[in-house]
C-alpha atoms as one frame of an Amber mdcrd trajectory, in Angstrom:
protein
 -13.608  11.152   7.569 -14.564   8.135   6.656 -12.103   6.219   3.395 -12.759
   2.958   1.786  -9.493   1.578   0.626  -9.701  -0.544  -2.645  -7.041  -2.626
  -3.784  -5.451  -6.613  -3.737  -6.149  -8.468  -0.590  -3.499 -11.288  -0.282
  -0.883 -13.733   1.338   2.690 -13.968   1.285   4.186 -17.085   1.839   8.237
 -16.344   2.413  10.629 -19.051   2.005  14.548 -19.525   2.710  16.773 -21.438
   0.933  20.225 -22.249   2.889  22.320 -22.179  -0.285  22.602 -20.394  -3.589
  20.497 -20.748  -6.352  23.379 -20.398  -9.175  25.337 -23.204  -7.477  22.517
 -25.122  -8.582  21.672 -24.129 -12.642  23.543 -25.982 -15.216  23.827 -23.542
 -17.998  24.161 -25.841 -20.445  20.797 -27.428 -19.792  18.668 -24.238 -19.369
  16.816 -25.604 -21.847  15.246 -28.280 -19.804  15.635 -27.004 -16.481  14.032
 -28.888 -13.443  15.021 -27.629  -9.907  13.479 -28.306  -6.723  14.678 -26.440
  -3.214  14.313 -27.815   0.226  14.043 -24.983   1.850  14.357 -24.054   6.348
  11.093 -21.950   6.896   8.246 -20.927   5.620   5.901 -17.961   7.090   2.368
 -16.809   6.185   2.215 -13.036   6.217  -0.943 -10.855   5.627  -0.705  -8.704
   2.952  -2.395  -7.398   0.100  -2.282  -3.279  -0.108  -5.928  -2.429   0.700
  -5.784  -4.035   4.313  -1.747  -2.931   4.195  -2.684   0.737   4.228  -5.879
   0.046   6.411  -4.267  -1.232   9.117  -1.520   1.553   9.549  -4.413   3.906
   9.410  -6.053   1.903  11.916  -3.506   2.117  14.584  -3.661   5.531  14.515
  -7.508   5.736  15.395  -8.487   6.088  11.316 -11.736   4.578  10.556 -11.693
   2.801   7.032 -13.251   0.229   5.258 -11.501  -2.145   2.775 -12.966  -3.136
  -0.525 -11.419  -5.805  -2.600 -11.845  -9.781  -3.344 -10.669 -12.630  -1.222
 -11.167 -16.398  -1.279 -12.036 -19.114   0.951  -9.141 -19.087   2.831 -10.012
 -15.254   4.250 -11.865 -15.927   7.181  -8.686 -15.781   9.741  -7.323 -13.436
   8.024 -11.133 -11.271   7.853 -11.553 -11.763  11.684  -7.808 -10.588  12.579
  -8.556  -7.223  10.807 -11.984  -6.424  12.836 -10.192  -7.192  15.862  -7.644
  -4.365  14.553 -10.414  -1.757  13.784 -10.539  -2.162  10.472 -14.272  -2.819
   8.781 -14.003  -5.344   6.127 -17.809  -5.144   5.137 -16.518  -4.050   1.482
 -14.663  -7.174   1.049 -16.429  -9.779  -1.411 -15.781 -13.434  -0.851 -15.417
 -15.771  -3.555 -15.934 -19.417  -1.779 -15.010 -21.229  -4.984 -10.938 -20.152
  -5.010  -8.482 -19.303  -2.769  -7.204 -15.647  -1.991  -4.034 -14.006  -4.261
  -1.038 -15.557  -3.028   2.641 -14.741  -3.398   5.067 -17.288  -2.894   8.665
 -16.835  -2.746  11.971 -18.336  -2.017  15.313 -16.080  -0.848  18.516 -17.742
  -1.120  21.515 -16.235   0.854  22.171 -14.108  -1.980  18.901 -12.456  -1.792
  18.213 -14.130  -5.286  14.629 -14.344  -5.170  12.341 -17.339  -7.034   8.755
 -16.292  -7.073   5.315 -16.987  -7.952   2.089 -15.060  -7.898  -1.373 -16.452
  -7.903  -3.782 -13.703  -8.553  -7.130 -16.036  -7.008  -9.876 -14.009  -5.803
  -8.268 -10.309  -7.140  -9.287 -11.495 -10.766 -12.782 -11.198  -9.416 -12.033
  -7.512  -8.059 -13.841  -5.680 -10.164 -16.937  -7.326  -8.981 -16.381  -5.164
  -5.909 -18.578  -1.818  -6.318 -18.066   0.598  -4.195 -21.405   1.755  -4.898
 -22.586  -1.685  -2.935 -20.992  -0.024   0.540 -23.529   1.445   3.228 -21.962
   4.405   3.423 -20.783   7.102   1.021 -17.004   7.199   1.955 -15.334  10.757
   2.335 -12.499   9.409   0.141 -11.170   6.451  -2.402  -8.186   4.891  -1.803
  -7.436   3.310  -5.722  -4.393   1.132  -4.676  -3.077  -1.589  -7.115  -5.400
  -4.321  -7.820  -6.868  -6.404 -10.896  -6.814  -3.508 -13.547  -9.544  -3.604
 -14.521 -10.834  -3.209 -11.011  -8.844  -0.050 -11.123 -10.306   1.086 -13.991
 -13.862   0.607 -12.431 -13.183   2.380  -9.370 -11.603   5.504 -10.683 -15.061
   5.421 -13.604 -17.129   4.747  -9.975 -15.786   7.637  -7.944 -16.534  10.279
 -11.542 -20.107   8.955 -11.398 -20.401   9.297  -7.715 -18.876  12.655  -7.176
 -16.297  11.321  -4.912 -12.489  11.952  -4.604 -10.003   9.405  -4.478  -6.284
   8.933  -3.399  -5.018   7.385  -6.476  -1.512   4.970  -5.983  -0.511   3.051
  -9.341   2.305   1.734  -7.818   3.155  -2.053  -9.014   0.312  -1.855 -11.368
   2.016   0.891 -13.472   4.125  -1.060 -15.913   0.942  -3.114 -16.515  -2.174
  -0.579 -17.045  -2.743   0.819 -20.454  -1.586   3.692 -21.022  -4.854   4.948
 -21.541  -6.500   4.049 -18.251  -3.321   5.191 -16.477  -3.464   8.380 -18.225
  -7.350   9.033 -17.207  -6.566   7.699 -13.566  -3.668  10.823 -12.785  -5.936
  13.220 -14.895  -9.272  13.163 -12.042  -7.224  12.155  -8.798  -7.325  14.418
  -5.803  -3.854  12.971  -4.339  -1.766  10.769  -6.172   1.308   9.351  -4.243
   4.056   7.106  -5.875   7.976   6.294  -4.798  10.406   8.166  -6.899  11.469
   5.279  -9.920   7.291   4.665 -10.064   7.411   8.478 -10.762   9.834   8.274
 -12.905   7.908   5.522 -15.422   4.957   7.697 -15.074   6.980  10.610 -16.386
   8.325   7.805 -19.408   5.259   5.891 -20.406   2.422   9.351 -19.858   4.848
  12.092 -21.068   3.942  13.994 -17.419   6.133  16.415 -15.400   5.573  17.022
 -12.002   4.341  20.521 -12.811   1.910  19.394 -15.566   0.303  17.332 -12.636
   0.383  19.866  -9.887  -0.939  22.487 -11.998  -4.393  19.834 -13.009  -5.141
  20.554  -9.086  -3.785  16.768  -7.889  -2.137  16.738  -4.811   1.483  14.641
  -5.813   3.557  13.091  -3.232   6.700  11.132  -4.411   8.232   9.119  -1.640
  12.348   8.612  -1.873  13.198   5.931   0.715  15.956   7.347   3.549  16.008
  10.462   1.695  12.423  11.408   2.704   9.218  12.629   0.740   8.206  15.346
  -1.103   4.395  16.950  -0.907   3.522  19.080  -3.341  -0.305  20.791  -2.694
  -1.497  24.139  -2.423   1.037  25.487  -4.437   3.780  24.891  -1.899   6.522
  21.896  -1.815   6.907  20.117   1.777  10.353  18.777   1.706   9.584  15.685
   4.421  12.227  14.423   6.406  12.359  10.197   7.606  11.642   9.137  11.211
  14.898   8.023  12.400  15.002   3.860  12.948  15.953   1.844  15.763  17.320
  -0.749  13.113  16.123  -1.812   9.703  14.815  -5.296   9.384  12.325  -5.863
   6.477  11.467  -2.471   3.952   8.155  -4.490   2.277   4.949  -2.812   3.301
   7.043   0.562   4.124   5.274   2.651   1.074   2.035   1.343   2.407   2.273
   2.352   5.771   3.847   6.135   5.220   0.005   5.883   2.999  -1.922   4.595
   6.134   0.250   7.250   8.472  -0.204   9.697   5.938  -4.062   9.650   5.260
  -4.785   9.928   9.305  -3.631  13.255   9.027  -5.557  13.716   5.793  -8.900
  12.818   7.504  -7.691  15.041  10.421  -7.826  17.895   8.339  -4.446  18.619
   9.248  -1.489  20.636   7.261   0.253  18.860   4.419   3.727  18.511   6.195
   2.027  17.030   9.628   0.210  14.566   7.167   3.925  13.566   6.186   5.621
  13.207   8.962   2.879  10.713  10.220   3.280   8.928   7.373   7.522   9.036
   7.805   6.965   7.847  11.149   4.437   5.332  10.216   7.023   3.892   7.728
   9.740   3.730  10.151   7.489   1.449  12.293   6.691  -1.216   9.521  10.887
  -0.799   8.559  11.828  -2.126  11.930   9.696  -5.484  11.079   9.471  -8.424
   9.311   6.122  -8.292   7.015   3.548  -5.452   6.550   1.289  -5.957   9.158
   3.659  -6.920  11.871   4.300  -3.033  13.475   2.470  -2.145  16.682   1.988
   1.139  18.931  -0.202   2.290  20.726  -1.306   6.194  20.038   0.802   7.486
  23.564   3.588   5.591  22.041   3.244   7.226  18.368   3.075  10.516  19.705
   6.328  10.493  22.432   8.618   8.885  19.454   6.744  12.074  16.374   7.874
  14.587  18.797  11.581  13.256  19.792  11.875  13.042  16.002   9.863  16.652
  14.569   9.297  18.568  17.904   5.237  19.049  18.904   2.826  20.018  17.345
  -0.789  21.166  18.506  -2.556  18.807  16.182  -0.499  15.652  18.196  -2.986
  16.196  21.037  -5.866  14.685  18.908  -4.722  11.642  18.499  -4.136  10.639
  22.070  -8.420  11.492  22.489
């Protein structure tokens, strides 16, 4: 099974500030405030949750595509991918501005000043997914412009083609209408717990209302696992046990990339999970999204010291 994987393509530049940002606001001059922070470091991470997901589903032998906009600053970024596995033919380049960028400073507080340039992803919806050279098996609608995501779920109706739809950040932003119509057609639709919960506030939807519509829901709940709900069964999912816990950004993405392996594997719900538990665990014991490695013999010795075998493990080591 072949996916594409729509969604933002983008940078992360992480800051540290040795010092506390409060010790440094006057309140009684808020209203003319002016602060500047020398700060120790500064690293460039890859990010962006198209080629977040892509890659965790490339490490596990997935083949994918990502479709989304970047800017003239991709090409390092474009060849690192290929030389992961994943296809980046569905990515449209914009020479004219730069890529999305996020930019933030942590203090030793973990008080957090940031910025987000949106760049290329305002072009996003530029990106058809009817332009690819292949009919993919299955959508991945991850957040994006919205108005991209409003194109691709429209796309997949008029193609006939099912998609994995994940809201995520986007949710407090989308219209209610377009978030509404998104949930209503998706064949999987996968969100952490509080995202669940704001789906349940701003739509008026219960998890049974959007099990019973034939979408298979999976609501993620950090160290107290995941829950799969398809085929009219519940899959309580346990977590991969860490070695430590270093950085949890990118985690939700990568139990998605873990997760959809199994997916394209054909293989039972609660194996899809607990590749996607494991797959999380990974990206926990790093700093950044794209920062985990394995190798597939690897993968496979730490799945079954944390679940026991499995018949369907065997696959992945071909």
């Amino acid at each position: 099974m072949r996916i594409a994987f729509a969604g933002s393509i983008a940078y992360d530049y992480l800051m540290t500030f040795p010092g506390v940002f409060t010790d440094h606001i006057l309140p009684d001059r808020l209203e003319s405030l002016s602060l500047s922070f020398l700060v120790d470091d500064m690293t460039r991470q890859r990010g962006g949750i198209a080629p977040n997901i892509a890659y965790s589903h490339a490490l596990l032998g997935g083949e994918g595509t990502v479709v989304g906009a970047a800017g003239k600053d991709f090409a390092e970024y474009q060849a690192w991918l290929q030389e992961q596995g994943v296809d980046t033919s569905g990515v449209r380049i914009f020479d004219e501005i730069f890529t999305a960028s996020f930019f933030a400073t942590t203090d030793e507080r973990n008080n957090q000043i940031a910025s987000f340039f949106p760049g290329a992803m305002g072009r996003a919806a530029e990106c058809r997914l009817g332009d690819l050279d292949f009919r993919p098996a299955l959508v991945v609608i991850s957040p994006d412009d919205p108005g991209a995501m409003r194109a691709h779920v429209l796309e997949c109706r008029e193609l006939g083609v099912s998609y994995f739809y994940d809201p995520s950040q986007q949710i407090v932003r989308m219209e209610v209408v377009d978030l509404r119509e998104g949930i209503s057609t998706a064949h999987m639709l996968i969100v952490n717990d509080y995202e669940f919960s704001l789906i349940q506030d701003k739509l008026d939807l219960t998890q049974e209302k959007i099990v019973a519509q034939g979408t298979i829901l999976g609501i993620t709940r950090g160290e107290a696992g995941s829950d799969i709900f398809a085929d009219g069964q519940h899959f309580q999912i346990p977590i991969a046990n860490p070695a430590e816990v270093k950085d949890p950004t990118g985690t939700g993405d990568a139990f998605r990339g873990g997760f959809l392996r199994g997916v394209a594997a054909g293989w039972p719900w609660d194996i899809c999970g607990r590749l996607g538990a494991l797959t999380a665990t990974y990206c926990l014991e790093n700093v950044g999204t794209q920062n985990h490695h394995y190798s597939r013999v690897e993968f496979v010795q730490r799945y079954r010291e944390n679940f026991g075998d499995n018949i369907h493990l065997d696959a992945l080591l071909q």
